[in-house]
C-alpha positions as protocol buffer text, in pm:
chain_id: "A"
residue {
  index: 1
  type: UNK
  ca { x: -1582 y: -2042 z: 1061 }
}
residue {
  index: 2
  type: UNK
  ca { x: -1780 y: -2237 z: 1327 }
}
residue {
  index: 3
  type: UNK
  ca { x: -2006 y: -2214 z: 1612 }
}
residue {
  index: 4
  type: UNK
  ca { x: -1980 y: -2281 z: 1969 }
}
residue {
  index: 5
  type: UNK
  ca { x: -2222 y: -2416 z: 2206 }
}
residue {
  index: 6
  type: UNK
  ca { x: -2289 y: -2054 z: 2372 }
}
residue {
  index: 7
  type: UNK
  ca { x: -2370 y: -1948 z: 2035 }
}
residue {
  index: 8
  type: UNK
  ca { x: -2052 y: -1725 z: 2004 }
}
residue {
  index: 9
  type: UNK
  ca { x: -1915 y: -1773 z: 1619 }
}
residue {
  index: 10
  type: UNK
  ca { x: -1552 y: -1781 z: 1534 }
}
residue {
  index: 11
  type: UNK
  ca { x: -1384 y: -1644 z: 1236 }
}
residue {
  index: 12
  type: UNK
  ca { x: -1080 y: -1789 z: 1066 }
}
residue {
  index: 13
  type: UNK
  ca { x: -892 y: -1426 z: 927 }
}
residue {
  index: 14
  type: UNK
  ca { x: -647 y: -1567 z: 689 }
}
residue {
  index: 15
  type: UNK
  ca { x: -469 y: -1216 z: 581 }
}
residue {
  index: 16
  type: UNK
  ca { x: -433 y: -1116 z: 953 }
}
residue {
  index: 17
  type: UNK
  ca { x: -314 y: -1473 z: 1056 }
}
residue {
  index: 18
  type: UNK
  ca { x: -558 y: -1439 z: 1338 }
}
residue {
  index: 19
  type: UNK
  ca { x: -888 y: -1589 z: 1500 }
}
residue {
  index: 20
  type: UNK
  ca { x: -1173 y: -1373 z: 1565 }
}
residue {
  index: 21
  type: UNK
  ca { x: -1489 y: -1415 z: 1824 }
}
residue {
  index: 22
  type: UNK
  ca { x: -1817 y: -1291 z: 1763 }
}
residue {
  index: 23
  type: UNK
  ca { x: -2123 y: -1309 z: 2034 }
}
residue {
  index: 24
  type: UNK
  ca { x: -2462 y: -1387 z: 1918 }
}
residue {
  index: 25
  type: UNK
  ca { x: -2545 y: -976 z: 1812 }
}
residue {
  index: 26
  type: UNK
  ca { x: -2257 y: -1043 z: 1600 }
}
residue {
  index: 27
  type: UNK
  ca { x: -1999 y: -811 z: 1736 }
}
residue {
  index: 28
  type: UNK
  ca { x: -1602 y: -853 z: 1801 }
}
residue {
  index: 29
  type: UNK
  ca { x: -1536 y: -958 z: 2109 }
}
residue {
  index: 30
  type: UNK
  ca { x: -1173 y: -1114 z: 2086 }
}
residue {
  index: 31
  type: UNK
  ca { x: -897 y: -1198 z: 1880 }
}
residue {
  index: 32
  type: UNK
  ca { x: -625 y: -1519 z: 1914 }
}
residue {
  index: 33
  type: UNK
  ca { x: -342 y: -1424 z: 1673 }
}
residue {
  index: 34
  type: UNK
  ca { x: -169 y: -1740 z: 1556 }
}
residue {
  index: 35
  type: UNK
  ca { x: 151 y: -1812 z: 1390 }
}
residue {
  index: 36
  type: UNK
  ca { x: 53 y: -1939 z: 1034 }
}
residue {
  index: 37
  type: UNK
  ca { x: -252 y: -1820 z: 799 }
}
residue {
  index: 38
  type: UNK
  ca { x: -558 y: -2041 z: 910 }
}
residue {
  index: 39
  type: UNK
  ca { x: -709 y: -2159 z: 643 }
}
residue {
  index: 40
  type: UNK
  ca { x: -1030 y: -2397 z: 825 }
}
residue {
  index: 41
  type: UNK
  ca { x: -1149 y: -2398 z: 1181 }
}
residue {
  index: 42
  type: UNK
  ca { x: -1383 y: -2638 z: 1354 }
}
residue {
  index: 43
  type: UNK
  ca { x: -1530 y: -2649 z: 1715 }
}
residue {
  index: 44
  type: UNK
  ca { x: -1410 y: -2903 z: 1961 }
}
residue {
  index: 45
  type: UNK
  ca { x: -1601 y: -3004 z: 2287 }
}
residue {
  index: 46
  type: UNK
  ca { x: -1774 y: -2696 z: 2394 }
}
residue {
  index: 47
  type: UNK
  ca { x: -1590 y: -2410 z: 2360 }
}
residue {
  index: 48
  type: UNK
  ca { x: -1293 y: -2513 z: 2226 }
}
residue {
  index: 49
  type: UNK
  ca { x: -1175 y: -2495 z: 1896 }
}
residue {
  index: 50
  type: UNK
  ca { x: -898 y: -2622 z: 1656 }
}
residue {
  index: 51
  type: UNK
  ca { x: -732 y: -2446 z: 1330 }
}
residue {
  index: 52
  type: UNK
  ca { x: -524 y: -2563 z: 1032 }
}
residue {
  index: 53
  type: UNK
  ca { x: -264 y: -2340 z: 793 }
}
residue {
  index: 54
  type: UNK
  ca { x: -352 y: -2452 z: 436 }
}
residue {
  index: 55
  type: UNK
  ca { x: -86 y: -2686 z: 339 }
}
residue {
  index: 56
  type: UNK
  ca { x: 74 y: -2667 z: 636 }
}
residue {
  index: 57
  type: UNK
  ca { x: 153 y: -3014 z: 916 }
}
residue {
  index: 58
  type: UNK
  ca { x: 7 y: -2821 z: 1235 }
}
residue {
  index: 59
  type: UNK
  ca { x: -321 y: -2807 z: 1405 }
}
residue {
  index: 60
  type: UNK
  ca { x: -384 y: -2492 z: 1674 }
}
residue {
  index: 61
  type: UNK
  ca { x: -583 y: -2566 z: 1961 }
}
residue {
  index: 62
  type: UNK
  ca { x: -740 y: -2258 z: 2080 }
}
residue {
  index: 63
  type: UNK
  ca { x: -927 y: -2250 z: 2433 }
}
residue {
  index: 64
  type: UNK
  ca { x: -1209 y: -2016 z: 2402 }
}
residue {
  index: 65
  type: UNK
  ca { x: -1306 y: -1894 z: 2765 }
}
residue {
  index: 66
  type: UNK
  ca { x: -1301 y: -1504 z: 2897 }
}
residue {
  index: 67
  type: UNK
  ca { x: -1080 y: -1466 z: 2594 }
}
residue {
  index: 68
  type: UNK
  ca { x: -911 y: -1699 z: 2362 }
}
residue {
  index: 69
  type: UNK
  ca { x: -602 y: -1847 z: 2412 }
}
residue {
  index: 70
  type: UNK
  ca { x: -331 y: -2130 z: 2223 }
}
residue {
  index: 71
  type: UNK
  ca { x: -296 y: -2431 z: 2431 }
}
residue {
  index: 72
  type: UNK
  ca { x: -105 y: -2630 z: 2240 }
}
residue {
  index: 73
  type: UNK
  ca { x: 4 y: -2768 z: 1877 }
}
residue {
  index: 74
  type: UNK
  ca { x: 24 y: -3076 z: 1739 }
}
residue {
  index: 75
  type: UNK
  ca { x: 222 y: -3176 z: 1465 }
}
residue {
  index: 76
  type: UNK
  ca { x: 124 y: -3403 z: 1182 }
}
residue {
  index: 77
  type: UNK
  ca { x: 311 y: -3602 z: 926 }
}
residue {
  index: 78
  type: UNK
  ca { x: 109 y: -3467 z: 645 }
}
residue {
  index: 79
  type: UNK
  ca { x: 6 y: -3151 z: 528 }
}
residue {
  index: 80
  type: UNK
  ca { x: -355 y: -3042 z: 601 }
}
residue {
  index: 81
  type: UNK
  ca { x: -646 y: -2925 z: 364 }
}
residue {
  index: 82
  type: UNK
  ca { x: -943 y: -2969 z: 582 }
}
residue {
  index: 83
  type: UNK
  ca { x: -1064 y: -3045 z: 964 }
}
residue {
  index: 84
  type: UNK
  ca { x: -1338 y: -3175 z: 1121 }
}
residue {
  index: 85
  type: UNK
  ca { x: -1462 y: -3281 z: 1450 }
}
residue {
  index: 86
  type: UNK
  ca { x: -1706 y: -3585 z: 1592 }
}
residue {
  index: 87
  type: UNK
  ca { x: -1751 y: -3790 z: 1875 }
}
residue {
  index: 88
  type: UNK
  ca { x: -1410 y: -3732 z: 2058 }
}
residue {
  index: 89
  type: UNK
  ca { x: -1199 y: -3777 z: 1705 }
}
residue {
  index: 90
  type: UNK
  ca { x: -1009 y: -3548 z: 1486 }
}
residue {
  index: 91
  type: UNK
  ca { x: -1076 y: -3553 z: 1053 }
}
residue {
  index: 92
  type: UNK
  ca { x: -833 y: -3410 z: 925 }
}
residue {
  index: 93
  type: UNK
  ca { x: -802 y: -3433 z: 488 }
}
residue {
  index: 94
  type: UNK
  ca { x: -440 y: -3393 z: 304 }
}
residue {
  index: 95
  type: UNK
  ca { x: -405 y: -3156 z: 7 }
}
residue {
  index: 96
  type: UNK
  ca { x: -476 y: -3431 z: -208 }
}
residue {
  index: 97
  type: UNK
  ca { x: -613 y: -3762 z: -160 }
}
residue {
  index: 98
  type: UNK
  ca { x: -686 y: -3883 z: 227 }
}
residue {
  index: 99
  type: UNK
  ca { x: -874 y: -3824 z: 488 }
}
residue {
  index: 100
  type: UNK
  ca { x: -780 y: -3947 z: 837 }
}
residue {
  index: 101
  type: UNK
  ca { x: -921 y: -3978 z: 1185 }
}
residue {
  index: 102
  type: UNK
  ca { x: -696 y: -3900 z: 1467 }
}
residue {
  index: 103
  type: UNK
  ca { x: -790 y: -3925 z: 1846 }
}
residue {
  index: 104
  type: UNK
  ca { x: -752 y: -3624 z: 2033 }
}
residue {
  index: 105
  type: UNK
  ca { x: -419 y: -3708 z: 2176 }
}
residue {
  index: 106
  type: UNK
  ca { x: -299 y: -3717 z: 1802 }
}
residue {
  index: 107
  type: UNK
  ca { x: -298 y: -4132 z: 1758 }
}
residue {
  index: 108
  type: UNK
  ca { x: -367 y: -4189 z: 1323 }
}
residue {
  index: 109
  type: UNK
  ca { x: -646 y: -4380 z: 1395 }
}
residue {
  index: 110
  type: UNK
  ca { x: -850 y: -4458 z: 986 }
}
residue {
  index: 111
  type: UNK
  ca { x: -690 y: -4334 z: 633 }
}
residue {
  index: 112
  type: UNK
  ca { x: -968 y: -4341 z: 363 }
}
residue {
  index: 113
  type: UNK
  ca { x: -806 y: -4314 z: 67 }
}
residue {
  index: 114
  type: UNK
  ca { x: -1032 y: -4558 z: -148 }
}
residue {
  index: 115
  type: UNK
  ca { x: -1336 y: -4664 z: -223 }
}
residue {
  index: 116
  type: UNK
  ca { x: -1488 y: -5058 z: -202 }
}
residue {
  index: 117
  type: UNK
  ca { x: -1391 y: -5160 z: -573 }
}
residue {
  index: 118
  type: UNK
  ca { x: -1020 y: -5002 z: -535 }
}
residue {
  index: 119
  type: UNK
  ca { x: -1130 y: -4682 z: -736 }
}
residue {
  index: 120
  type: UNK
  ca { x: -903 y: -4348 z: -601 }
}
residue {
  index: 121
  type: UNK
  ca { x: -1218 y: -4114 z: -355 }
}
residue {
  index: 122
  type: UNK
  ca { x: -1066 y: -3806 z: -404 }
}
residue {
  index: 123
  type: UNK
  ca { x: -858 y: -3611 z: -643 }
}
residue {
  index: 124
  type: UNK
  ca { x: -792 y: -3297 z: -518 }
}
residue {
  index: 125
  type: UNK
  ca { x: -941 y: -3189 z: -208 }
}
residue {
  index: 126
  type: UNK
  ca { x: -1073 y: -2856 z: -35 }
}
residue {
  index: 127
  type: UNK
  ca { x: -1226 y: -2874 z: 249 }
}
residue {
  index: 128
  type: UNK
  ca { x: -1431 y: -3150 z: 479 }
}
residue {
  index: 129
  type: UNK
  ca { x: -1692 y: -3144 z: 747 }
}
residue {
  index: 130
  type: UNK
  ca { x: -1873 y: -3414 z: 937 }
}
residue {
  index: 131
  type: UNK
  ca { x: -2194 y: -3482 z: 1072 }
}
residue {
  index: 132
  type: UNK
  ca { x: -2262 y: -3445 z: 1446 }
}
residue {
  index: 133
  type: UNK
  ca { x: -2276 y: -3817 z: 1518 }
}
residue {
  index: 134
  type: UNK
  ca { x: -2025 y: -3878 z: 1321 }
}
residue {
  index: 135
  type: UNK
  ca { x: -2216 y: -4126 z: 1066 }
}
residue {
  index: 136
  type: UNK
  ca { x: -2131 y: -3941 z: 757 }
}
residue {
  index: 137
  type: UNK
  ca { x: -1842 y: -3749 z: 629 }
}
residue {
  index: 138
  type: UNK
  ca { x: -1855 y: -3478 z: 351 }
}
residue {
  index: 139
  type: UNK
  ca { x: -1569 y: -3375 z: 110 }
}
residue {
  index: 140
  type: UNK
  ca { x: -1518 y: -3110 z: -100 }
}
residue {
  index: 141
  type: UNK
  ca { x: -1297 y: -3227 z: -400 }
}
residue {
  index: 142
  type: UNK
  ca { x: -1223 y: -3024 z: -692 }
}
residue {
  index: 143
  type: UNK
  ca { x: -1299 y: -3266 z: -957 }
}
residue {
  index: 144
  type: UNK
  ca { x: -1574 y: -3544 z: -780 }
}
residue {
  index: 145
  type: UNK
  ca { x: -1751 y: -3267 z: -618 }
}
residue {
  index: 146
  type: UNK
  ca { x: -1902 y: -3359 z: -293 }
}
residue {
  index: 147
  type: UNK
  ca { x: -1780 y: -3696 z: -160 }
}
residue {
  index: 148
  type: UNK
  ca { x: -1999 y: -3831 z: 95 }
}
residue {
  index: 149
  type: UNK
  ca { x: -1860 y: -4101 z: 321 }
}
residue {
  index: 150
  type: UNK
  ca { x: -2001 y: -4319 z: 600 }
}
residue {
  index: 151
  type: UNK
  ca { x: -1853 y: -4379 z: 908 }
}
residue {
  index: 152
  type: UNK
  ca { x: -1639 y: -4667 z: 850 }
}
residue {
  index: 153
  type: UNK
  ca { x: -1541 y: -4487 z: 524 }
}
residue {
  index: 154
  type: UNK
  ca { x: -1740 y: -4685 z: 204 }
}
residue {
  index: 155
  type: UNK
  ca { x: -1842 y: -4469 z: -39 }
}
residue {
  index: 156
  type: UNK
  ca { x: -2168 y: -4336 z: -37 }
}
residue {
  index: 157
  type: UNK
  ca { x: -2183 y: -4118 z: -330 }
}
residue {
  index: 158
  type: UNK
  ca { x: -2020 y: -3845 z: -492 }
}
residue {
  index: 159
  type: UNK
  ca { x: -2266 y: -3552 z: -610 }
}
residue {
  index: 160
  type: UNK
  ca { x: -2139 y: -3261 z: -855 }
}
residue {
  index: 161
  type: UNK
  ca { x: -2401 y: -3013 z: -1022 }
}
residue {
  index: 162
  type: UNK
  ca { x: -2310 y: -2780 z: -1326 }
}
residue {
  index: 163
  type: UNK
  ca { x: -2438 y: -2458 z: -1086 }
}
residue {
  index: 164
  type: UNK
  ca { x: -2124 y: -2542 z: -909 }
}
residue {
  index: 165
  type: UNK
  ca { x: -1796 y: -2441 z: -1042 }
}
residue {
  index: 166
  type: UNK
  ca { x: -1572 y: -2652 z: -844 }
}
residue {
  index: 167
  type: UNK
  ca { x: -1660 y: -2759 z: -486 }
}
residue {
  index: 168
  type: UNK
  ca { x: -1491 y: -2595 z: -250 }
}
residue {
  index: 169
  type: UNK
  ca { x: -1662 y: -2557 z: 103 }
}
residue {
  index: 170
  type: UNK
  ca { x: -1901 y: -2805 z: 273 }
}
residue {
  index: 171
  type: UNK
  ca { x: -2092 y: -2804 z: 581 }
}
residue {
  index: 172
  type: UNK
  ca { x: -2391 y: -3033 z: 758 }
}
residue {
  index: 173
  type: UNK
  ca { x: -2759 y: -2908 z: 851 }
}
residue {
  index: 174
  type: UNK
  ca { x: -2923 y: -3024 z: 1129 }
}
residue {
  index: 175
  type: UNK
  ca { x: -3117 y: -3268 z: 953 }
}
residue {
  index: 176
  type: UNK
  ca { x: -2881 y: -3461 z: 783 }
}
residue {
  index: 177
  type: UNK
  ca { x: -2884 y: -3256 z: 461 }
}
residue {
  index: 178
  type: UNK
  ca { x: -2584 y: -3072 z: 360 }
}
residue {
  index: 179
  type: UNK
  ca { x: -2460 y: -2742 z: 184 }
}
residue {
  index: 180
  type: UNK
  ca { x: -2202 y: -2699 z: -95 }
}
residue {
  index: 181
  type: UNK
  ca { x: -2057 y: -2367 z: -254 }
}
residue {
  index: 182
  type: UNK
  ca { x: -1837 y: -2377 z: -572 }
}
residue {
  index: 183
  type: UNK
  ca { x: -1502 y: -2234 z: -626 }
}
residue {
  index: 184
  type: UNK
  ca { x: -1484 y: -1835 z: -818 }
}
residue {
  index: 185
  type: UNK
  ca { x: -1836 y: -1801 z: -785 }
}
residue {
  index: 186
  type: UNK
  ca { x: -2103 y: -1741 z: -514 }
}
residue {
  index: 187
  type: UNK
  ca { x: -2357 y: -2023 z: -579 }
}
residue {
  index: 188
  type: UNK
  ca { x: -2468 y: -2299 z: -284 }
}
residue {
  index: 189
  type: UNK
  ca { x: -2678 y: -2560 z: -296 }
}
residue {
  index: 190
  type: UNK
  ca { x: -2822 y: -2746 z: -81 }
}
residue {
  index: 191
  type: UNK
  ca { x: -2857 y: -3155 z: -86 }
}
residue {
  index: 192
  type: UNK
  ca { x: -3038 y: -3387 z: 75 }
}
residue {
  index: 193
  type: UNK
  ca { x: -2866 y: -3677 z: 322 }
}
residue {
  index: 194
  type: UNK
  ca { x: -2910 y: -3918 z: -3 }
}
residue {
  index: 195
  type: UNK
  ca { x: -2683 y: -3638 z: -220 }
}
residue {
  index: 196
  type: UNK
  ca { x: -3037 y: -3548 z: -443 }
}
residue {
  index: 197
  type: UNK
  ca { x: -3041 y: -3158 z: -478 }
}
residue {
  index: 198
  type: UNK
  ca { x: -3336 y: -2983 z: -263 }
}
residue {
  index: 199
  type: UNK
  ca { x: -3226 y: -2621 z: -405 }
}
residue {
  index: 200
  type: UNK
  ca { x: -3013 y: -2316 z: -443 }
}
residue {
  index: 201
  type: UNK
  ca { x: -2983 y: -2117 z: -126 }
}
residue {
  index: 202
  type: UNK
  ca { x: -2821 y: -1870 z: -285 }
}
residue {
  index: 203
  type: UNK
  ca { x: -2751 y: -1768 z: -671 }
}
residue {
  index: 204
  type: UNK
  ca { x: -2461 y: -1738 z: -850 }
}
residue {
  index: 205
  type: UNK
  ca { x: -2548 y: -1414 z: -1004 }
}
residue {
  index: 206
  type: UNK
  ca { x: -2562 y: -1192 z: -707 }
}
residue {
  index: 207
  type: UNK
  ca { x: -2292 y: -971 z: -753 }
}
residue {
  index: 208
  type: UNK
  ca { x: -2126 y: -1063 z: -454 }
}
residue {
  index: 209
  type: UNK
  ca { x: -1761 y: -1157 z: -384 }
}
residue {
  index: 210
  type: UNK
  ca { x: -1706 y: -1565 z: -394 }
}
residue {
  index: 211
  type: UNK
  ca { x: -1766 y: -1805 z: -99 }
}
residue {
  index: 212
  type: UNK
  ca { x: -1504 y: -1917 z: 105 }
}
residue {
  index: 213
  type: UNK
  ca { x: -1655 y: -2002 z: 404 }
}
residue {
  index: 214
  type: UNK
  ca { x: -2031 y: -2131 z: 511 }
}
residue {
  index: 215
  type: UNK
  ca { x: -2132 y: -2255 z: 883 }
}
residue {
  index: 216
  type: UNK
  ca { x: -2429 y: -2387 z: 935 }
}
residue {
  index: 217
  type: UNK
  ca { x: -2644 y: -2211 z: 1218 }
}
residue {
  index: 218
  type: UNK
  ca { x: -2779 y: -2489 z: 1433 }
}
residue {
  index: 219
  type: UNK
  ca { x: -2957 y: -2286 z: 1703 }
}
residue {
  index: 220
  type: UNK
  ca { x: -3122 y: -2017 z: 1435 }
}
residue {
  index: 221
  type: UNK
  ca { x: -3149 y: -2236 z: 1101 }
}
residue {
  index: 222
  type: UNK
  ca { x: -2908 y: -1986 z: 906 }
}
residue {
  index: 223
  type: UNK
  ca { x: -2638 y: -2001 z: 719 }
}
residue {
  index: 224
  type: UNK
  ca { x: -2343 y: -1818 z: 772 }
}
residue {
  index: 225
  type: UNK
  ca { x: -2146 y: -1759 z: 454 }
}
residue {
  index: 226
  type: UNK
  ca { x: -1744 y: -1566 z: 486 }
}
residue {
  index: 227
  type: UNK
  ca { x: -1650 y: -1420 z: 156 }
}
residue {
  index: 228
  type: UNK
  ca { x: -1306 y: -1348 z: -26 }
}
residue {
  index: 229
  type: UNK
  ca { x: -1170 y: -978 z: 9 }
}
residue {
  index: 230
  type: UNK
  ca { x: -1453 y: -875 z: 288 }
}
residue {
  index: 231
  type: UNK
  ca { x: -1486 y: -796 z: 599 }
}
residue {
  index: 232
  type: UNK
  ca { x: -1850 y: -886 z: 682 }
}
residue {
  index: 233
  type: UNK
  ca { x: -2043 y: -1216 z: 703 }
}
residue {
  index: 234
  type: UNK
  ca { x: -2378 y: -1315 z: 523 }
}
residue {
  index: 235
  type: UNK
  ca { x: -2637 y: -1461 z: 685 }
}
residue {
  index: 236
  type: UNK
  ca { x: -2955 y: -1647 z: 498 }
}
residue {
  index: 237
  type: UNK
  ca { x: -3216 y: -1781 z: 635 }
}
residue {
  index: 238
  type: UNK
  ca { x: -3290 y: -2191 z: 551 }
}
residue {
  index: 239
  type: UNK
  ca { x: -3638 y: -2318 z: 503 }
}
């Protein structure tokens, strides 16, 4: 899921192969059916957005005015685990091992595939997101856990903590920290910019179906968390 500037929130429905808006009360407002499964969604500009298929070489661009609307689709040579959006560039990770910028006309602008002594950054990855000025970019990866990169794409650190089982969504904070959920279970953490743990924002032992999504709630300092098999979204508050 993300959030656009006019607070609306859209929903990546994978089992309906569909986008869906939400205003700020958190009701249904529209729907943008699409021709794959989207699997992660991120805002572009201001109320635009762009959607991947897990696995899959295509990104969606979706125009989000009076209602939503396909504009066009660009085709990669790679298959696509995880998007992102900064200052005027696409990231965009494989299923596996790379993350690369693109400009938003579709030019392959970086590959970061490893780090400054030659060692492999990622093994398998999830999911990606990256900070508003673009200064730092943060990867889920199923065995390194969260791989933080700066902008040109040295390593700054990969952080992993036995609460998590398995990284498999990221997002940013407004001040620099970031959020991490696990994989089959429903605990998130939360780090701080230098990857040291500030605390659990949520438990893995609350019953609940697991994360598969969390957005980070600029405007209201909450976190919006989509889960497996549900229909609803969770909202916490941050501190």
């Amino acid at each position: 899921m993300c959030i656009l500037e006019d607070g609306s929130t859209i929903l990546a429905d994978c089992n309906n192969k569909n986008l869906k808006r939400i205003d700020s009360m958190y009701t249904n407002v529209d729907v943008c059916d699409l021709p794959e499964d989207p699997y992660q969604i991120c805002a572009i500009y201001k109320q635009d957005v762009a959607a991947i298929a897990a696995n899959r070489e295509n990104i969606y661009f979706i125009s989000v005015t009076n209602e939503m609307k396909r504009t066009k689709v660009t085709n990669l040579d790679h298959k696509c685990y995880g998007i992102a959006y900064a200052t005027d560039n696409l990231y965009v990770a494989d299923s596996r091992t790379s993350v690369f910028i693109y400009s938003m006309t579709g030019t392959k602008l970086k590959e970061y595939t490893r780090d400054q002594t030659g060692q492999a950054l990622f093994d398998s990855i999830y999911s990606l997101s990256v900070s508003t000025d673009g200064r730092r970019i943060c990867v889920a990866d199923f065995k390194y856990g969260v791989v933080v990169l700066r902008a040109d794409g040295t390593l700054q650190g990969k952080y992993d903590c036995s609460e998590l089982t398995h990284v498999q969504r990221v997002c940013f904070a407004d001040d620099g920290s970031f959020l991490a959920s696990g994989n089959n279970n429903n605990c998130i953490l939360q780090f701080t910019s230098h990857g040291e743990k500030l605390g659990n924002v949520l438990s893995s032992d609350t019953g609940n179906e697991a994360c598969m999504s969390i957005c980070f709630d600029q405007r209201n300092c909450k976190l919006l968390v989509g889960r497996s098999n549900n229909d609803e979204i969770d909202i916490y508050n941050l501190i």
